[in-house]
DOVOFI-255623 format. One record per residue: x, y, z of N, C-alpha, C in turn. Coordinates in steps of 0.2 Angstrom, whole numbers, plus 5000, padded with zeros to 4 digits. Example, Ala and Ser with C-alpha at 12.3 -4.5 7.8 and 13.67 -1.06 7.14 Angstrom:
<sites>
506649725039506249785039506649845039/506449895035506849955036506450005039/
</sites>
This chain:
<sites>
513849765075513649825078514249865080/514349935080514449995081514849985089/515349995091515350025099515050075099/514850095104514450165107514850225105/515550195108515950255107516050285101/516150225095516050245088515550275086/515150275087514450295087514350365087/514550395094514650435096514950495093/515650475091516050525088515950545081/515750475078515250495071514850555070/514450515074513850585075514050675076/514550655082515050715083515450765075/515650725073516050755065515650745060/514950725061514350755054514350805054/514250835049513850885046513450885041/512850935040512550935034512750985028/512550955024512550975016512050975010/512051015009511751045005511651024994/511450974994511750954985511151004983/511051054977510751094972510451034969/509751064966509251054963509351104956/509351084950509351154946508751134941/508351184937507951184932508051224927/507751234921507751304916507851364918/508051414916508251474918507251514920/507451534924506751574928507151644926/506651694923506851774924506751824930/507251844931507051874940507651844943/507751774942507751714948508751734951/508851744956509451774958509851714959/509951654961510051604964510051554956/510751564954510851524945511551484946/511551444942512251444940512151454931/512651464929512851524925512651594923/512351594916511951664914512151734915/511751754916512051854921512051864926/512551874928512651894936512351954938/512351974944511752034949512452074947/512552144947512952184946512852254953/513152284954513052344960512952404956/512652434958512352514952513152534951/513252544943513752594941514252514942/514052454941514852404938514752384933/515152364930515552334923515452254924/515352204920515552124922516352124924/516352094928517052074932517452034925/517952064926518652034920519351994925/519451944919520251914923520651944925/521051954928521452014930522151994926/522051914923522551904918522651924911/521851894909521951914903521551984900/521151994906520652064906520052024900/520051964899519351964897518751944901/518051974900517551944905517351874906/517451864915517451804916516651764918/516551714917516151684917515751694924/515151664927514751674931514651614931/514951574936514851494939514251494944/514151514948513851524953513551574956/513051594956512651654962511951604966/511851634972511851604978511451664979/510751664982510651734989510751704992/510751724999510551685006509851685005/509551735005508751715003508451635003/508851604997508651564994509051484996/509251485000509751435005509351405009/509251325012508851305018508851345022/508251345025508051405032508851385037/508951345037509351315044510251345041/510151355036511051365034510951465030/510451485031510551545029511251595032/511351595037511851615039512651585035/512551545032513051515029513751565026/513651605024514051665019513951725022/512951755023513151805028512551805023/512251875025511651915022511951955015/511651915012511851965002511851904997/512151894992512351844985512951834986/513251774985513551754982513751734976/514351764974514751744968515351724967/515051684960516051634959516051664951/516551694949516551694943517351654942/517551654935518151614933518151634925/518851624924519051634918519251564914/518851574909518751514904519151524897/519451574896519751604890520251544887/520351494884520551464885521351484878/521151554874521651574871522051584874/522251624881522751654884522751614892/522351544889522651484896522851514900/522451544903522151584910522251534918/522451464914522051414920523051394921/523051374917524251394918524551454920/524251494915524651584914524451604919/523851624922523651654928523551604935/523651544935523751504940523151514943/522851474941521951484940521651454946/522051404947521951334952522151364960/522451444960522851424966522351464968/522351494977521751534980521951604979/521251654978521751724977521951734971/521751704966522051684958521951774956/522151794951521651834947521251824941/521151744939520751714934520151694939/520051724944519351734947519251774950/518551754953518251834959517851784964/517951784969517351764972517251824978/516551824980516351894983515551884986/515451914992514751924992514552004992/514052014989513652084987513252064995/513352114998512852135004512352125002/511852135005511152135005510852215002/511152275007510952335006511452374997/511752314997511752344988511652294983/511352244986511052184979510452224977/510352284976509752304972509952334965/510352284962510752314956510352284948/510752274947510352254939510652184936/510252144932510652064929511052114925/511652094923512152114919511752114911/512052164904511852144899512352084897/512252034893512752014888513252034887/513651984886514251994885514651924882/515251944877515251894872515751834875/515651804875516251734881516051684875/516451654875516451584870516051534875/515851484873515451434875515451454882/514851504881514551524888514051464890/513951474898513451424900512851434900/512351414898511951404900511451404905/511151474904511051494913510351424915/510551404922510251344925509951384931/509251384935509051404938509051364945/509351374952509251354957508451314959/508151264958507751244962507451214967/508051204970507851174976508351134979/508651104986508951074990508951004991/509450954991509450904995509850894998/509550875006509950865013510450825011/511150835012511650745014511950755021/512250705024512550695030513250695027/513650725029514350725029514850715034/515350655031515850655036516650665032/517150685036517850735033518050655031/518450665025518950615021519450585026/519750535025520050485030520650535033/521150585027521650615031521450685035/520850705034520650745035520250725043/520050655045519850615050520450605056/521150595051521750585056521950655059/521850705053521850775058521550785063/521050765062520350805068520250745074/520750705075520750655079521650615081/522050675081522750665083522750665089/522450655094522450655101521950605104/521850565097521250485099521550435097/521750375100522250305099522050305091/522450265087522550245082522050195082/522050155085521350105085520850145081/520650175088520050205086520050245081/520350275078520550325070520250265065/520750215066520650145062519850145059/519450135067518750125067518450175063/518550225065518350305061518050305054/518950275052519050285043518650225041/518750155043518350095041517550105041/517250175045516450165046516250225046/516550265043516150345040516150335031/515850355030515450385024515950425020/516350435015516650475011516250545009/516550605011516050665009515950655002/515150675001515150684995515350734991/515250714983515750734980515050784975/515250804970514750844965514650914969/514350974967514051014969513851024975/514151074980513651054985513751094988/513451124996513551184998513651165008/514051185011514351185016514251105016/514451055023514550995023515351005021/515650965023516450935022516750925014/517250965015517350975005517650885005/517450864998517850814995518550844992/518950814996519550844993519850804986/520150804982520350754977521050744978/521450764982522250744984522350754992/522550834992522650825000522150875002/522350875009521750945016522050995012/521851035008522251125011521551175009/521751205017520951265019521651315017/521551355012521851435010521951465017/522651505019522451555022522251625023/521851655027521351715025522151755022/521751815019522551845016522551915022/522051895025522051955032522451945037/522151875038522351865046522751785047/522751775040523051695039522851645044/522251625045521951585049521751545044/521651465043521351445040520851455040/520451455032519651485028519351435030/518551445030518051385030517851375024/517751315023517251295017516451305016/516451345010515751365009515351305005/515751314998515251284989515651244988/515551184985515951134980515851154975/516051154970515951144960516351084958/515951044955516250964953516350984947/516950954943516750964936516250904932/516050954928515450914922514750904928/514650914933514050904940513550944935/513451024937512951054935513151094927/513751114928514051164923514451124918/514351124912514951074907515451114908/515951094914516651124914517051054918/517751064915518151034919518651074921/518851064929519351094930519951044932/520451074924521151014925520950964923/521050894924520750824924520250804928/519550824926518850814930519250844937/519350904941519450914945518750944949/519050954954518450974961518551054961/518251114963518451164964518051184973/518351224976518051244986518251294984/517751334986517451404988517551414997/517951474999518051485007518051545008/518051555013517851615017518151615023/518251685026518651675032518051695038/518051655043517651675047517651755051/518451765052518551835056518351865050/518551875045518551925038518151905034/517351915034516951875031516951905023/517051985022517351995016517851955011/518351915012518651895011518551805009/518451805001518151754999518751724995/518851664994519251634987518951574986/519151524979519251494977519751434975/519851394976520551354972520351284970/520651234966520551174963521251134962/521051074961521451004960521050964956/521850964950521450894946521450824951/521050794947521050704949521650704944/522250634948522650584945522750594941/
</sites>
């Protein structure tokens, strides 16, 4: 059995998370990973800013379409992750694809009051994905990774830390949306490029999870957003070992 106090604090540093459900492409359906992205009247597909070719469309997200309890999660509009996958002009080296802020992405929310745009036409990308349709949620319980535990508990005895990390749960790992990111080396939350406060964590992307990609050696990729500067979106990645 548990001390109460452990108990306690656990429950304290849960959060929920959100794993994707995906099925066949639905037409209309705004909430994909890959395919055509939602465009704003009068836009172009977003291009690398490295190699200026069009980059992919990993993720789009409305909040519409999010648990009722985490709609607020992003803000009111769509979310998008695009990435460059050009692998002629290795985008993911040459443009420093991995860091936050890259130019071999975009990540961005479309308001609500301009998501009245159009799905993009076609456009030619090498082994494009397969657009996969959002179907539906699975609850998880999330608890922060062990150094991320020693963080958030620097002012709790060591014992008890000890107890922490031997009887919490490893945040999951695969695709997922809010819940405590799996990290695959060390903590690092990006800082806002407004206000340099550390960003919060929105989206996971695992590699090979929903989308056949890997980033780096089976890496992880985190989607963030800054709370004071809700405009203000990146992405970054770490291979595994």
């Amino acid at each position: 059995m548990l001390p109460e106090e452990i108990k306690h604090k656990l429950i304290t540093l849960a959060r929920p998370g959100w794993r994707p459900r995906v099925g066949p492409a639905v037409p209309g359906a705004r909430s994909k990973f890959g395919g055509l992205p939602l465009l704003k009247t009068d836009e172009s597909w977003p291009c690398c800013g490295h190699c200026h070719q069009p980059m992919q469309l990993f993720v789009q997200l409305d909040s519409q379409d999010l648990p009722v309890d985490s709609r607020a999660g992003f803000g009111d509009g769509v979310l998008q992750v695009f990435y460059c996958t050009n692998g002629e002009e290795d985008c993911e080296v040459l443009g420093h694809a991995h860091l936050p802020f890259s130019d071999a992405n975009l990540v961005r929310v479309i308001p609500r009051q301009q998501a009245d745009g159009f799905d993009a036409l076609p456009v030619g990308i090498p082994d494009a994905f397969t657009e996969q349709a959002l179907t539906g949620w699975q609850r998880v319980t999330d608890f922060p990774d062990r150094q991320e535990m020693a963080a958030l508990n620097d002012d709790v005895p060591q014992g008890m830390v000890a107890l922490l990390q031997a009887h919490r749960p490893a945040p999951h790992g695969g695709d997922k949306f809010l819940g405590w990111p799996h990290w695959v080396t060390d903590v690092d939350y990006p800082p806002c490029s407004c206000c340099n406060k550390p960003m919060k964590f929105i989206f996971q992307i695992d590699s090979t999870d929903t989308l056949p990609f890997w980033f780096g050696n089976s890496g992880c990729a985190h989607v963030f957003q800054c709370e004071s500067h809700p405009q203000v979106l990146t992405m970054s990645w770490e291979g595994r070992p």
